[in-house]
C-alpha positions in Angstrom: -3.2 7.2 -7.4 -6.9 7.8 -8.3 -7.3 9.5 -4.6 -9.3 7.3 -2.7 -8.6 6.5 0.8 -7.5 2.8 2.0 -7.7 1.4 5.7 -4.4 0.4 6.5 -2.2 -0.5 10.0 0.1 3.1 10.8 3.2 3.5 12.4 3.9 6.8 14.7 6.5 8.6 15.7 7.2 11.4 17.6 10.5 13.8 17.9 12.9 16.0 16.0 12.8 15.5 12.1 14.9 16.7 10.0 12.7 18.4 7.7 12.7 20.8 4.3 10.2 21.2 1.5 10.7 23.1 -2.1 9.1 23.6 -5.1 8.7 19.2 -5.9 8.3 18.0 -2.6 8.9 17.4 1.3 11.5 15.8 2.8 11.4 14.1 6.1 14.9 12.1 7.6 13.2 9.4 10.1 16.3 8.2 12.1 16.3 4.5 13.1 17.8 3.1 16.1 19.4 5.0 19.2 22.8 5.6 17.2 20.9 7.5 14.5 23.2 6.3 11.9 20.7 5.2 10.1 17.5 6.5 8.5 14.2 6.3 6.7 14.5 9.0 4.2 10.6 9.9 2.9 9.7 12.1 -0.2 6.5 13.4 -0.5 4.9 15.1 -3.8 3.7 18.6 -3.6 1.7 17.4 -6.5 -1.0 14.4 -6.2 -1.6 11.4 -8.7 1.1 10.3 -11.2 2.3 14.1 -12.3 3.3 14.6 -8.6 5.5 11.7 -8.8 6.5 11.7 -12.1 8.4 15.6 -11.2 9.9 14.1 -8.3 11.6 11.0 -10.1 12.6 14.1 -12.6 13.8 16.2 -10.2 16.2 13.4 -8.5 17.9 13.1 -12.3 19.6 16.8 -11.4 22.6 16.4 -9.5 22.4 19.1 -7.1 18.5 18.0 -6.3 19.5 15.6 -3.1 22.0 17.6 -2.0 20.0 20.9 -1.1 16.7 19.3 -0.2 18.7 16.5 2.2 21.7 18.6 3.4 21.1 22.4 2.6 17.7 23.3 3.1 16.6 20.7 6.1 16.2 22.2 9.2 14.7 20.3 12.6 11.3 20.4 13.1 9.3 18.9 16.3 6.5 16.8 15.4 4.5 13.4 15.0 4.9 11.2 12.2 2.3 8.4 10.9 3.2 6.2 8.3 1.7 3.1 6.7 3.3 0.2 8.7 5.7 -1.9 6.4 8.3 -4.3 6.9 11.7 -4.8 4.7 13.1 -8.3 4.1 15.9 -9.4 2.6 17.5 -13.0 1.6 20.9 -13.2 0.8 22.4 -16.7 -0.1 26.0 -17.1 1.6 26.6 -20.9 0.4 28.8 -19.4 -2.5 30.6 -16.7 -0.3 31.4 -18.7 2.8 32.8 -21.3 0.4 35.1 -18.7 -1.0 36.3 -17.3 2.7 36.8 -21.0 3.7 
């Protein structure tokens, strides 16, 4: 958060986003998989450093907040995407479940 850049592997992407920005932050839906069904739903501060982040987090608390910036206000936008490459992994232990369903 202090601003400094960092090397890192990206990811890219290129298409129709949907896409919407307000007074907190932009808002960019990155579908995954032909079917679309699912997504990669990125939120980037308007602010930088921790005040940034800290209005977003704020901002989410408002029940309405998701609602317009996700459904409302996002419109589809051409474009290329880079992202810091990441992975997602999780273990889930079935022992106790598959013992239950027999």
């Amino acid at each position: 958060l202090d601003g400094s850049a960092v090397s890192c592997a990206l990811m890219h992407a290129k298409g129709n986003f949907s896409f919407a920005r307000n007074s907190v932050c932009q808002f960019l839906r990155l579908p995954y998989g032909e079917s679309e069904r699912f997504a990669l739903y990125v939120f980037l501060p308007n602010e930088k450093g921790s005040k940034g982040l800290c209005d977003l987090e704020s901002s989410w608390q408002e029940p309405e907040f998701m609602r317009q910036l996700c459904f409302d206000a996002a419109e589809s936008k051409q474009g290329s995407v880079y992202l810091p490459r990441f992975r997602v992994e999780q273990a889930i232990k079935l022992d106790q479940l598959l013992q239950r369903t027999g």
